[in-house]
C-alpha positions in Angstrom: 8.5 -15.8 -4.8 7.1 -16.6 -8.1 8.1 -16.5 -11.3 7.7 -16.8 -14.7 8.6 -19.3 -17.2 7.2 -19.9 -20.6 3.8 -18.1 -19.8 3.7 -20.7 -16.2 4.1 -19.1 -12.8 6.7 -21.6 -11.2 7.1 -21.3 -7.4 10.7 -20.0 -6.8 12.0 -20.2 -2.9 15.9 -20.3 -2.0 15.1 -22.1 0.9 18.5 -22.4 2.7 18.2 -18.6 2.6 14.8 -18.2 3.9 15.3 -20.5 6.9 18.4 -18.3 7.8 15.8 -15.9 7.8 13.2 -17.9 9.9 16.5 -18.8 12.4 17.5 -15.3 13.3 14.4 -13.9 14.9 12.8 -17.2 16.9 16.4 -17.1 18.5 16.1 -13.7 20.2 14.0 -13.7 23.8 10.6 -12.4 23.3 9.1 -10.0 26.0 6.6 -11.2 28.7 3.3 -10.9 26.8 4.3 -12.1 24.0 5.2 -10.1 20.5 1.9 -8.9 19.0 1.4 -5.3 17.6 -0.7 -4.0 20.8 2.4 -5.0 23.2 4.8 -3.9 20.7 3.4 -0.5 20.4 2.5 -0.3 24.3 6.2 -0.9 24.8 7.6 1.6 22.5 5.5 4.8 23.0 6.8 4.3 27.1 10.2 4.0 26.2 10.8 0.4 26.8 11.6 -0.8 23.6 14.2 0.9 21.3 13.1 -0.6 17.6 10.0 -1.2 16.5 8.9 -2.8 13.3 5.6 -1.3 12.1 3.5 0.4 8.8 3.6 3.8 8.4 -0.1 4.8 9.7 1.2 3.6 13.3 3.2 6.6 13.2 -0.2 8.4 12.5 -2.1 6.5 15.1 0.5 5.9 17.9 3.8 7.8 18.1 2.7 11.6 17.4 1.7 12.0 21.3 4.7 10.5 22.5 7.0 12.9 25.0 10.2 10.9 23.8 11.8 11.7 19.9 11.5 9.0 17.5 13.0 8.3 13.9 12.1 6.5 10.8 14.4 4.1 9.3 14.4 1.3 6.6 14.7 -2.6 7.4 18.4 -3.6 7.6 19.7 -5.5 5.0 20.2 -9.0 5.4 24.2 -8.6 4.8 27.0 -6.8 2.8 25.6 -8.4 -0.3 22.1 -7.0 -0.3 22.0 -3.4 -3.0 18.8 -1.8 -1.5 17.1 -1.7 1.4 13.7 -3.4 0.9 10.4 -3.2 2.6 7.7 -5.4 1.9 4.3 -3.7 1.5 1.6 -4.5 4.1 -0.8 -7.0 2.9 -4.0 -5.2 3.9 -4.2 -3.6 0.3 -6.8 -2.2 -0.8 -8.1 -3.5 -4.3 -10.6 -2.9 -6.7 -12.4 -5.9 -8.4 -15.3 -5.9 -11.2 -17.9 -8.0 -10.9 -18.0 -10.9 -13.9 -21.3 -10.3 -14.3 -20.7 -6.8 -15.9 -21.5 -6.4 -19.1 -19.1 -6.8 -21.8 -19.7 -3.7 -23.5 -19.1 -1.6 -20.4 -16.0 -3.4 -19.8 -13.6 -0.4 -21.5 -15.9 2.6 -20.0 -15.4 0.7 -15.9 -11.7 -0.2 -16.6 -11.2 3.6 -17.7 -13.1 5.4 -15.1 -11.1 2.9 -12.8 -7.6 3.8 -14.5 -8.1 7.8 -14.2 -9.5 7.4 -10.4 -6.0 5.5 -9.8 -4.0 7.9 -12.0 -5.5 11.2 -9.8 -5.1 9.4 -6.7 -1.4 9.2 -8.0 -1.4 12.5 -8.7 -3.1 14.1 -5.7 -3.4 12.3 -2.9 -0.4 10.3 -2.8 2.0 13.3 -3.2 0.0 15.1 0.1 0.3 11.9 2.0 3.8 10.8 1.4 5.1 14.5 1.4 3.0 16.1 3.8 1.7 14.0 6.2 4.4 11.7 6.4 7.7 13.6 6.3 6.2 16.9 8.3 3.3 15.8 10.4 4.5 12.5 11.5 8.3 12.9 11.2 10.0 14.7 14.0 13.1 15.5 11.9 14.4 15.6 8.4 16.8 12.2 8.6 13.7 10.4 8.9 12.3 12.2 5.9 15.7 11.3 4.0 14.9 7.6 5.6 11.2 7.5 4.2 12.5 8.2 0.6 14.8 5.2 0.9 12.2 3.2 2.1 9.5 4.1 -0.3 12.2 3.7 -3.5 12.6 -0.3 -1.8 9.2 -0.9 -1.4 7.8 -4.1 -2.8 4.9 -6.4 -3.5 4.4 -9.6 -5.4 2.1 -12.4 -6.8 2.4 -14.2 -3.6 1.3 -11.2 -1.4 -1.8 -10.1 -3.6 -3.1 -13.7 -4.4 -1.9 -15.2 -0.7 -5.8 -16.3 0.7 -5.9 -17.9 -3.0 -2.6 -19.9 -2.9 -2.3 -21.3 0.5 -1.1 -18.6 2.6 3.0 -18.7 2.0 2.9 -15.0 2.7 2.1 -15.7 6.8 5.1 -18.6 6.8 7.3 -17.0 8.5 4.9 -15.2 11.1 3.2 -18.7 11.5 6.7 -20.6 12.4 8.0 -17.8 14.5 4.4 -17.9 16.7 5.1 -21.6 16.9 8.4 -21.0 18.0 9.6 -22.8 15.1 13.0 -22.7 13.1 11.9 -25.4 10.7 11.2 -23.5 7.3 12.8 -26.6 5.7 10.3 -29.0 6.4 7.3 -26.8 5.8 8.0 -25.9 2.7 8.6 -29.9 1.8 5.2 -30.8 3.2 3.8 -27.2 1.3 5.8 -26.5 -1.6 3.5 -29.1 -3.9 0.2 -27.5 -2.6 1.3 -23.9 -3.5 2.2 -24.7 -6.8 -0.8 -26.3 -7.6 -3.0 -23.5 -6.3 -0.7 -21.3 -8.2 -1.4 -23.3 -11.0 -5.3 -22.8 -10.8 -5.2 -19.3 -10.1 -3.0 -18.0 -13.5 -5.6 -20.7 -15.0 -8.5 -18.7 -13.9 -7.5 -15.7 -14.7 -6.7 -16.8 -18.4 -10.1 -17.6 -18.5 -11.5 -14.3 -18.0 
């Protein structure tokens, strides 16, 4: 969503494509009760729903007690034109910050206990989880392990995702119009596009200055 150019992060949208995007889903009927994750789920696990978009610790939470099978798969593709499949990573992240009050000459010790908890988290954990607990407790067969390799080697995550509360939200667009019942991306990224990049603007700034 952003990019950069000569050390500036400039905001980059193809918005003809995006409001295909934003089209496509506010023109299918939504079920009575609406679309959020509690009726989605509901739905699914009692076999009246046959897809269901969702993060991987649903599978965990929701699906393991469920009488009917169930597969993993990857989001389509948009078309014929589209390489990989892609999945977007969910924005509940968890992050690690330092406060700027620490003192510069612990700086290097924090950032390198920091770096080797990451690096063994890597190392460990990760591998458990993904291989494990993912494609043998919470997959019921091995094409959705094949299908959670695919969709871990197209997962993604950007500037606009991390830094979203900081840059006026463009990350919840799309969820935003399509609770509004909206198909007009056009016009909301005219009336936003200026804001973003400003915000943008101040947050590279501020990070340059620490």
């Amino acid at each position: 969503m952003a990019r950069l150019v000569a050390s500036l992060l400039l905001l980059c949208v193809s918005v003809s494509f995006l409001a295909s995007c934003q089209e496509k889903p506010v023109s299918v009927p939504t079920a009575e009760g609406g679309t959020n994750s509690e009726n989605q789920i509901n739905m699914f696990v009692s076999d009246r729903a046959l897809f269901i978009p969702s993060p991987f610790s649903v599978a965990a939470s929701s699906f393991k007690t469920m009488n009917s099978d169930y597969g993993i798969i990857p989001y389509p593709k948009y078309d014929e034109i589209q390489e990989e499949y892609l999945t977007r990573i969910q924005d509940a992240v968890a992050l690690i910050g330092v406060p700027i009050t620490l003192a510069p000459d612990k700086t290097e010790t924090v950032a390198a206990t920091l770096e080797a908890l990451a690096a063994e988290s890597y190392r460990r954990v990760t591998p458990v989880y993904f291989e494990v607990a993912m494609k043998v407790k919470y997959s019921r067969d091995d094409i959705s392990s094949q299908m959670l390799d695919i969709i871990r080697s197209g997962a993604y995550l950007n500037f606009a995702s991390i830094y979203n509360e900081s840059i006026g939200n463009p990350w919840f667009v799309m969820r935003n119009l399509m609770g509004a019942k909206s198909k007009d991306f056009a016009s909301w990224y005219a009336k936003n596009e200026p804001i973003i990049q400003k915000k943008i603007e101040e947050v590279t700034e501020s990070i340059r200055a620490r």
